[in-house]
C-alpha positions as CSV (number, residue, x, y, z in Angstrom):
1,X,0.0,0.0,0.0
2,X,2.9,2.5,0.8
3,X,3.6,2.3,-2.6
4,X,0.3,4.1,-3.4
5,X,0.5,6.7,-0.8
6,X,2.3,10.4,-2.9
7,X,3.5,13.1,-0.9
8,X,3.1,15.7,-3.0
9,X,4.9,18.4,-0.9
10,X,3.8,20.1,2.7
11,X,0.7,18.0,3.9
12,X,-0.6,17.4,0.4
13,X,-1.2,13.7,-0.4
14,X,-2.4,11.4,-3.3
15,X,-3.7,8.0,-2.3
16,X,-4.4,5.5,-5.4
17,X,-6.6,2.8,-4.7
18,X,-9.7,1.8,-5.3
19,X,-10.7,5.6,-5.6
20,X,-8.2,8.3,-6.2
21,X,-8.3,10.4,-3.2
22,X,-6.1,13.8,-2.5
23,X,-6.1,15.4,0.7
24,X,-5.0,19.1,1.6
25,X,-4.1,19.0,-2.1
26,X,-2.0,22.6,-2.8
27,X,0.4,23.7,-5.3
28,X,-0.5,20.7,-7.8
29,X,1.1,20.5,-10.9
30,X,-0.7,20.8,-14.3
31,X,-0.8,17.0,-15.0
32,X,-2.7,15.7,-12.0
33,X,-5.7,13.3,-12.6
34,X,-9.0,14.5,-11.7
35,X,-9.9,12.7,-8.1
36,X,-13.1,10.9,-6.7
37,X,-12.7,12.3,-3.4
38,X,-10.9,15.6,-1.7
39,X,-10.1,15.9,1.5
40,X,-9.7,19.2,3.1
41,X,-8.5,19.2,7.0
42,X,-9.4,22.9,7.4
43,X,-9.5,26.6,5.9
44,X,-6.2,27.6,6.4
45,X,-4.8,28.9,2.8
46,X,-1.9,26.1,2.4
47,X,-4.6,23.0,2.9
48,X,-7.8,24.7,1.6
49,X,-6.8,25.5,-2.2
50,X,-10.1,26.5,-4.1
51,X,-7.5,26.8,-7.5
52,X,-6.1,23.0,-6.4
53,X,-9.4,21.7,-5.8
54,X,-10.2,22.6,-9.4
55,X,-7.5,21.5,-11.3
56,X,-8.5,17.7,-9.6
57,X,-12.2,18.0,-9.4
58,X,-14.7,16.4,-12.1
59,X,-18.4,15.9,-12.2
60,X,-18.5,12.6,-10.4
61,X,-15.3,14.0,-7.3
62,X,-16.8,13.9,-4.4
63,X,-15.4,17.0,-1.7
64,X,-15.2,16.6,2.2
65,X,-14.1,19.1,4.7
66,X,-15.4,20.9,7.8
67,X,-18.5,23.3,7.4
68,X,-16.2,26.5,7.2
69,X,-14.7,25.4,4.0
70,X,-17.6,24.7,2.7
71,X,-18.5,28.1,0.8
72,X,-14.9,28.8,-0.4
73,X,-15.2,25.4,-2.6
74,X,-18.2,24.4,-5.3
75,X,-19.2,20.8,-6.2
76,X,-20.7,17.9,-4.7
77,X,-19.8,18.9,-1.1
78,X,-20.2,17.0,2.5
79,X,-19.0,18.3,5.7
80,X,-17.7,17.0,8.2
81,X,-17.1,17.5,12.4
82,X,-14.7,16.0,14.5
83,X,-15.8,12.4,15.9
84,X,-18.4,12.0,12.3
85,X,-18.3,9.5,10.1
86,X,-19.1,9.3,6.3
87,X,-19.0,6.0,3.8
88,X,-18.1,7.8,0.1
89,X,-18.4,5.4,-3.0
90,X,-17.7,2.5,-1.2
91,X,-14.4,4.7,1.0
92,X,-14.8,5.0,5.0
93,X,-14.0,8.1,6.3
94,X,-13.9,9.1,10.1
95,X,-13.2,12.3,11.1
96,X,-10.7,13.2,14.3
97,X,-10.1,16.4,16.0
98,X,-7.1,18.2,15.3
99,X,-6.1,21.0,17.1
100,X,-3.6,23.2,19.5
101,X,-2.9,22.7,23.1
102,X,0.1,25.3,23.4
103,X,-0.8,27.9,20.4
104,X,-3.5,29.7,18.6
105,X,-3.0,28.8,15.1
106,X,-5.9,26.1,15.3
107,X,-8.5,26.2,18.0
108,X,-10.3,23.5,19.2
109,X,-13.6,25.0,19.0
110,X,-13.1,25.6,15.1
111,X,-13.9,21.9,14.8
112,X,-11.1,21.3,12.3
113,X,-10.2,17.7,11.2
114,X,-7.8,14.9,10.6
115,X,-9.2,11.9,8.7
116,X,-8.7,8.1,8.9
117,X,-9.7,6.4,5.4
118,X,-10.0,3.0,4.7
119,X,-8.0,2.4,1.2
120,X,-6.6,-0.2,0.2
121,X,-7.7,-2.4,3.2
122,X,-5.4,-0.1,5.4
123,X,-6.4,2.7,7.5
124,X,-4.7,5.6,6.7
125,X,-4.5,8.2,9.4
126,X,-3.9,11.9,8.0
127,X,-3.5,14.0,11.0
128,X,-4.1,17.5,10.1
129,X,-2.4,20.2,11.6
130,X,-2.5,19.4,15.4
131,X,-0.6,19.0,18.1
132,X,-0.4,15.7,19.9
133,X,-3.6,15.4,21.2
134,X,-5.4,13.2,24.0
135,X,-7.9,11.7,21.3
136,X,-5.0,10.2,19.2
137,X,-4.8,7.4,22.0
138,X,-8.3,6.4,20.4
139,X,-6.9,6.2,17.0
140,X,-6.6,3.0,15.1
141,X,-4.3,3.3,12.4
142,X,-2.3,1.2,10.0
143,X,-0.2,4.3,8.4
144,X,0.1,7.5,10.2
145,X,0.9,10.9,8.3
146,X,2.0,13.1,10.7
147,X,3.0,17.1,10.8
148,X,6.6,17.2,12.1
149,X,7.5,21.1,11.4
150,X,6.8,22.5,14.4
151,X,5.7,25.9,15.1
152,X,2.5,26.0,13.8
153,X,1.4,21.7,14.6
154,X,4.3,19.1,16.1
155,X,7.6,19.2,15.8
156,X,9.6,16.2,15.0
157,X,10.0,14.9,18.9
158,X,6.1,15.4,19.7
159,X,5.0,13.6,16.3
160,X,7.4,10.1,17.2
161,X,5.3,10.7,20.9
162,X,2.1,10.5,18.9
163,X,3.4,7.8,16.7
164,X,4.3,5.8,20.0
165,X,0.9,6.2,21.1
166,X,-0.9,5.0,17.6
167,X,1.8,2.3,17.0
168,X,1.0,2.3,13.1
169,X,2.7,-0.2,11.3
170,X,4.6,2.9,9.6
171,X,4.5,6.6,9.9
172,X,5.3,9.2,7.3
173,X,5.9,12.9,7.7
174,X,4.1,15.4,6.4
175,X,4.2,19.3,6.8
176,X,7.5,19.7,6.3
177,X,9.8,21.2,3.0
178,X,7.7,24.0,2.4
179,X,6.5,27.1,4.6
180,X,8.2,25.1,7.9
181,X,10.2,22.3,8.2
182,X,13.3,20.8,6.9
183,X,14.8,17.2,5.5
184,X,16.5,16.8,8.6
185,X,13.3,17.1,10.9
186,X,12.0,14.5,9.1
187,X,15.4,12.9,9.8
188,X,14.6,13.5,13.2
189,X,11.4,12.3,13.6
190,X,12.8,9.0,12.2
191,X,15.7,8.9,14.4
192,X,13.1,9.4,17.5
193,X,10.3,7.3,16.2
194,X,9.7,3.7,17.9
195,X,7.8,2.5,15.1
196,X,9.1,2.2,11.3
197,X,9.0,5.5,9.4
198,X,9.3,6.1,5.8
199,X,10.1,9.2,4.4
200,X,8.5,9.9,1.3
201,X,10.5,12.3,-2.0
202,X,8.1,14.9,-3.3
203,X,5.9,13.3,-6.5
């Protein structure tokens, strides 16, 4: 399955599956196939990307992000709140709180999400920009994407803490090698992290 998972830069990801599914999708380039499902963890410029969403979005793509999104983005929308679940063309989605505990960049009571999606008979656990947060002890996981750049969600040191506490069969940063973050804090994270990580090059 890891095979099928793209980093496409920052927290922008490409699953291809049984459904092609992007999530935070920003800075695309001009090639990129049209998706059946977006995923969109909140509004923040770098994550919510009406021009990205575009380029990827046909009649039959299905959009998903929390209600404050919504109006910035057209087409077949659902929203989505922390603890909800949604089944999409045949995809399970469940969405997870992500959030600050020690800064102001992403309240709590905004209601932004992470999402774990069932693809490929994995779950796949995309955290969001968040901090590491008391409900990730709930999450089931078999791959973890996980912001490592600090400053404005975890740094390297608090992602392999929240990694520890999911104990996914493998973790891969995100967040990082654009806007914050660096190579080596994804070094980092890997040198700290108990369980496997795989850093991905940028697709």
């Amino acid at each position: 399955m890891l095979e099928n998972i793209y980093w496409l830069g920052h927290a922008s990801i490409k699953i291809s599956a049984e459904k092609l599914i992007y999530i935070d999708p920003w800075k695309l380039g001009k090639d990129e196939p049209t998706a059946d499902l977006i995923l969109i963890t909140h509004g923040h410029y770098d994550h919510c990307s009406p021009e990205d969403v575009q380029k990827i979005s046909g009649e039959q793509t299905t959009i998903v992000c929390p209600p404050d999104c919504g109006a910035e983005l057209s087409g077949n929308i659902e929203t989505m709140r922390p603890g909800e679940r949604l089944t999409v063309e045949g995809v399970e989605i469940e969405a997870v709180p992500a959030y600050n505990v020690n800064k102001s960049f992403h309240p709590r009571a905004n209601g932004w999400v992470g999402y774990i999606i069932t693809a490929g008979g994995k779950r796949i656990y995309h955290a969001g920009d968040t901090d590491l947060i008391p409900e990730m002890e709930q999450v089931k996981a078999d791959v973890v994407l996980l912001p490592i750049g600090g400053i404005y969600t975890m740094d390297a040191r608090e992602a392999a803490k929240a990694a520890k506490k999911i104990n996914p069969q493998v973790a891969i940063p995100i967040h990082w090698g654009d806007i914050v973050g660096s190579a080596q804090d994804a070094e980092k994270f890997r040198e700290l992290s108990q369980v496997p990580v795989e850093i991905k090059q940028k697709s």
